[in-house]
C-alpha positions in Angstrom: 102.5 -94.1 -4.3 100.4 -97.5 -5.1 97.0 -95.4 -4.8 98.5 -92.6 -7.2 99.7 -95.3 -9.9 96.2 -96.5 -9.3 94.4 -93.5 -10.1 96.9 -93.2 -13.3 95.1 -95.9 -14.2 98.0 -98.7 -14.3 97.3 -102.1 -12.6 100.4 -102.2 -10.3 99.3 -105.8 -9.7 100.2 -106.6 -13.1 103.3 -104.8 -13.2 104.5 -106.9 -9.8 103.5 -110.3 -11.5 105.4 -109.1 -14.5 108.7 -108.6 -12.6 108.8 -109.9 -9.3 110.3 -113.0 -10.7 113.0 -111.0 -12.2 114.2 -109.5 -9.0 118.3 -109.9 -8.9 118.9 -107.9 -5.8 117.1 -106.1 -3.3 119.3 -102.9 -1.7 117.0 -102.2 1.4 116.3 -98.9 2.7 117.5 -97.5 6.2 118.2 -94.2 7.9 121.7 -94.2 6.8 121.7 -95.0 3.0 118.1 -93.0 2.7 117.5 -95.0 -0.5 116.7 -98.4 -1.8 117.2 -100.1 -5.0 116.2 -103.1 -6.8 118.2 -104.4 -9.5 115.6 -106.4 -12.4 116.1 -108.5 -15.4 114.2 -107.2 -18.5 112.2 -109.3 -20.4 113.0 -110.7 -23.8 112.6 -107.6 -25.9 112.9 -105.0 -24.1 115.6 -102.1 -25.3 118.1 -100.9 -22.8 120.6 -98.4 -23.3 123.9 -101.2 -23.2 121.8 -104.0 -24.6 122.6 -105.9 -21.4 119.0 -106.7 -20.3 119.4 -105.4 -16.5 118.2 -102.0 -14.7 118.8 -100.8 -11.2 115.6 -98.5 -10.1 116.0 -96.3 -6.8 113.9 -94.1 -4.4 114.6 -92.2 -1.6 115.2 -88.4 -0.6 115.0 -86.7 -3.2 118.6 -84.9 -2.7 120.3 -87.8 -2.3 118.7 -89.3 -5.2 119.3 -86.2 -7.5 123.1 -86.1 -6.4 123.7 -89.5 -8.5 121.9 -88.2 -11.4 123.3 -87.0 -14.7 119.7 -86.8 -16.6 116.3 -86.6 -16.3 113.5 -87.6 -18.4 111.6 -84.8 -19.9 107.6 -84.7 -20.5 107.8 -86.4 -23.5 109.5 -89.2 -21.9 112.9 -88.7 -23.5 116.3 -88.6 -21.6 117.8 -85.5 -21.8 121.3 -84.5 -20.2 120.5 -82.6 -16.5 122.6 -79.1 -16.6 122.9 -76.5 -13.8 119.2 -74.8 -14.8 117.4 -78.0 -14.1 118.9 -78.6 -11.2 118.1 -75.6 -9.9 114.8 -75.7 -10.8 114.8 -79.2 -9.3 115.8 -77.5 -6.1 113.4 -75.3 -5.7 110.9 -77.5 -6.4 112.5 -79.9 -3.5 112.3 -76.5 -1.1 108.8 -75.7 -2.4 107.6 -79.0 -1.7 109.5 -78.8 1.8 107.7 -75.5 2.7 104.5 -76.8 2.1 105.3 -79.7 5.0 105.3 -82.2 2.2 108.5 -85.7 2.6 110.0 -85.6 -1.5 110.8 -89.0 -2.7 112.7 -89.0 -5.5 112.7 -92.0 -8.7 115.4 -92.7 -11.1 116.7 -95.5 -13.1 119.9 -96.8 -14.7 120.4 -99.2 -17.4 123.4 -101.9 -16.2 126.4 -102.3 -18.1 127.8 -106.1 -17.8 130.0 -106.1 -14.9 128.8 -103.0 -13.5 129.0 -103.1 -9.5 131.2 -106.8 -9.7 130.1 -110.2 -10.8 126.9 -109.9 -8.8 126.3 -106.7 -9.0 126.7 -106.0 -5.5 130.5 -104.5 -4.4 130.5 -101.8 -2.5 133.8 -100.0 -0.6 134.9 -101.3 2.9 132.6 -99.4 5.6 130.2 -97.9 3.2 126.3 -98.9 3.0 126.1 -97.4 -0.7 126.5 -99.8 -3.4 128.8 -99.2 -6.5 125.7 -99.4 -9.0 123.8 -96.8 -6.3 126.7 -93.8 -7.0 125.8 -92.3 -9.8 125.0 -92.0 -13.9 121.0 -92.4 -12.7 117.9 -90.8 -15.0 115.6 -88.9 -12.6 111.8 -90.0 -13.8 110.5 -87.8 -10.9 110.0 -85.9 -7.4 106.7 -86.8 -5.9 105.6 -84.7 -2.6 104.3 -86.6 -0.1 101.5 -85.6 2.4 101.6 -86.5 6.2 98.0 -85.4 7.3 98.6 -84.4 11.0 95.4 -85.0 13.1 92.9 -82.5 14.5 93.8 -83.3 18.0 97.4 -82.9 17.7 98.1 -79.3 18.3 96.2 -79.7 20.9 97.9 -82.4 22.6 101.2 -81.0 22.1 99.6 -77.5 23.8 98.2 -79.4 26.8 102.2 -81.4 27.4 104.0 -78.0 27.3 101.7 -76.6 29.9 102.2 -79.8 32.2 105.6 -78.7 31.9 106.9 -81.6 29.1 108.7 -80.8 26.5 107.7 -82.0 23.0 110.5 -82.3 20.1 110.6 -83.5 17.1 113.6 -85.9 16.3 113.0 -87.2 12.3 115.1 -88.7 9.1 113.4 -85.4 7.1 114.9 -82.6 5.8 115.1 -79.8 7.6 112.6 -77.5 5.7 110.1 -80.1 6.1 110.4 -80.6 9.7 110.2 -77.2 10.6 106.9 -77.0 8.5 105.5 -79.7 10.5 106.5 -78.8 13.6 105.0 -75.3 12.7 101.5 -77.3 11.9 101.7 -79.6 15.1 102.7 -76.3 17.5 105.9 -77.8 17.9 107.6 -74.3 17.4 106.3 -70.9 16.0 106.7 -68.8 13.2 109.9 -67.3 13.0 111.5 -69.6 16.5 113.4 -71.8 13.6 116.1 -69.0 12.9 117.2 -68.3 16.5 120.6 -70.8 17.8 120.1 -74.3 18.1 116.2 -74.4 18.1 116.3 -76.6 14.7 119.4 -78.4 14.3 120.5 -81.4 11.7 121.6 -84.7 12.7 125.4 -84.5 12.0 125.7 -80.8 13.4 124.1 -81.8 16.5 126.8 -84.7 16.8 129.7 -82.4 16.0 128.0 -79.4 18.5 127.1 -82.1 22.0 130.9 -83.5 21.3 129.4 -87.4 19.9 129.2 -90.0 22.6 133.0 -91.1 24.1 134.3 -93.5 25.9 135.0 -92.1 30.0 138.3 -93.4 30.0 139.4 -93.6 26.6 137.8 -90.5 24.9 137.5 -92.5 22.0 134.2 -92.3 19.7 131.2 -95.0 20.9 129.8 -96.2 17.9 127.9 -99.1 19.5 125.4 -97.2 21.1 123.9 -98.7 24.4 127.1 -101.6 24.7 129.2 -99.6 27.1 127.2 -98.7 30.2 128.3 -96.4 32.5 131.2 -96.1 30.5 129.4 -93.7 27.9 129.5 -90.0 27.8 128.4 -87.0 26.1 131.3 -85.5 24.7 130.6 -81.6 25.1 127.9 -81.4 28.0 128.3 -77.7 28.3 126.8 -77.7 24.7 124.6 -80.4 25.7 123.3 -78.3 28.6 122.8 -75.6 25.6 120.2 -78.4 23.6 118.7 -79.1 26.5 117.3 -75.9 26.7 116.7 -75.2 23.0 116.8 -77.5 20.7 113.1 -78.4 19.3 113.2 -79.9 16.2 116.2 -82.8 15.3 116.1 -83.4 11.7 118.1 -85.4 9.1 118.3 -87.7 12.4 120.3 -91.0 12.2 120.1 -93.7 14.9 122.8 -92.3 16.9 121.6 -89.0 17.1 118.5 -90.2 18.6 120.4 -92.3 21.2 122.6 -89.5 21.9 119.7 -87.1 22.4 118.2 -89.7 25.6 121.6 -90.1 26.8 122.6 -86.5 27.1 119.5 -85.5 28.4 119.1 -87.9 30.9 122.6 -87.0 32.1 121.3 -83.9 32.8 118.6 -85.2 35.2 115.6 -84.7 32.7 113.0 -87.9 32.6 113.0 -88.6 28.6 109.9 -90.6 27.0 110.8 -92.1 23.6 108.7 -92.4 21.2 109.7 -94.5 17.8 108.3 -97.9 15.7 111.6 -99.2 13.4 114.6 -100.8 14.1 116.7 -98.1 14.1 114.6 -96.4 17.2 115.2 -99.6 19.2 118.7 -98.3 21.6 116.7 -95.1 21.8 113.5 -96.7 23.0 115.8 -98.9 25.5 117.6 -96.5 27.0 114.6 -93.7 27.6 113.2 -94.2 31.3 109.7 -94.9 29.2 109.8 -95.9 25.7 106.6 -96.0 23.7 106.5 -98.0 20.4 104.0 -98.0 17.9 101.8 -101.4 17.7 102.1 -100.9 13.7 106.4 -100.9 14.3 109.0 -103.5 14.1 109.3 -106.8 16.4 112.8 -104.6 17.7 111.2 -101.8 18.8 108.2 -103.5 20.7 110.9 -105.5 22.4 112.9 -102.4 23.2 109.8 -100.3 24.4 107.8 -100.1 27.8 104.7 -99.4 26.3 103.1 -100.3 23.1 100.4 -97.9 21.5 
């Protein structure tokens, strides 16, 4: 996004000298809140909407971003009021981009009334990751498509590990339409293999379908993945047994999901290799029997790997 404000011909260097020292809060993204946010102080001079001087930008998917927005800002710059037309053709310019194997990142602001959020700005409900100020009356600016070139050698690669008998799948934090547009371009799965049962699933269906991750005695939900030894089970391993066999492509992926994938897998006798370079991969990477992180990933995920590439 840097290079393409570059080649707009704005000095984004400027711009961060201008307002880093303004920074109030920093929301960081992860897997589960699929956003961040950053909460400045205007300068002097500068018009806001409540003439309080403070504005909360945010980016992340771009339909979890558009679900907190109530307008958009037209091509003349002016905030108009988003109705159900433009959202659909929002939408289908989301799936468009999708299709095309491109990750939509979506931008919008919000102009801060005093005391929005708490004192601080920073109240949010007990259990949730999703600030106040985050949950809606946002002003979309935009929905940028974002291009993963995948390498020459990678169809190949993946080609040459399903005829050694290993089976490649994808397990991401995109949406599903994306994913299965990459996985098409990587060899992944073919055209058409998406719409049979339980070849392309979603994070929270997968969950609900293998049962979630119990405890063996209690049958109570594990939520602490990795804490509980032998203790941990796969709540539905006839279904299980079901994604062993089909599943190829795991999007909208959270944390767990991943772990639970390893887990149930390895249950079934199957030797998993992990691949992953954040945080969030680290109980995954842990508890494959080889876990590979990426040399560019976190400190937590090189700790929690075998191998690093």
């Amino acid at each position: 996004m840097l290079k393409f404000i570059y080649r707009c011909g704005v000095d984004f260097h400027h711009q961060r000298q201008r307002y880093l020292p303004k920074e109030m809060l920093r929301f960081q993204f992860d897997s589960a809140r699929k956003r961040m946010s950053t909460v400045l102080e205007l300068e002097d001079g500068e018009e806001t909407e409540h003439g309080y001087g403070k504005r909360i930008h945010v980016k992340g998917a771009s339909e979890i971003v558009l679900s907190t927005c109530t307008h958009y800002l037209d091509s003349n710059g002016n905030k108009t009021q988003l109705d159900d037309l433009m959202l659909q053709q929002l939408d289908q310019i989301i799936k468009m981009y999708a299709k095309k194997a491109l990750r939509t990142i979506a931008f919008a602001y919000k102009d801060l009334k005093e005391g929005d959020g708490g004192p601080n700005h920073e109240s949010k409900p007990e259990g949730s990751k999703i600030y106040d100020i985050e949950m809606g009356d946002f002003t979309l600016i935009c929905i940028a498509g974002i291009k993963d070139i995948i390498r020459d050698e990678v169809p190949l690669a993946v080609q040459q590990c399903n005829e050694a008998g290993v089976r490649v799948r994808m397990v991401t934090g995109d949406n599903k339409i994306t994913a299965i547009a990459i996985a098409k371009e990587c060899g992944i799965i073919y055209e058409g293999e998406e719409d049979e049962q339980c070849v392309c699933m979603e994070g929270p269906e997968f969950n609900e379908f293998v049962g979630g991750l119990k405890h063996k005695t209690t049958g109570e939900d594990i939520s602490i993945m990795g804490k509980n030894g032998d203790k941990e089970v796969i709540g539905n391993p006839k279904n299980m047994l079901i994604v062993r066999n089909k599943l190829k492509v795991l999007a909208r992926s959270r944390p767990n999901d991943k772990y639970i994938m390893v887990k149930g897998l390895r249950d079934l006798g199957d030797i998993v290799a992990v691949t992953g370079d954040g945080t969030n991969d680290a109980p995954a990477l842990k508890k494959a029997d080889v876990g590979f992180a990426m040399k560019t990933g976190t400190q937590v995920a090189h700790n929690a790997s075998d191998i690093i590439i």
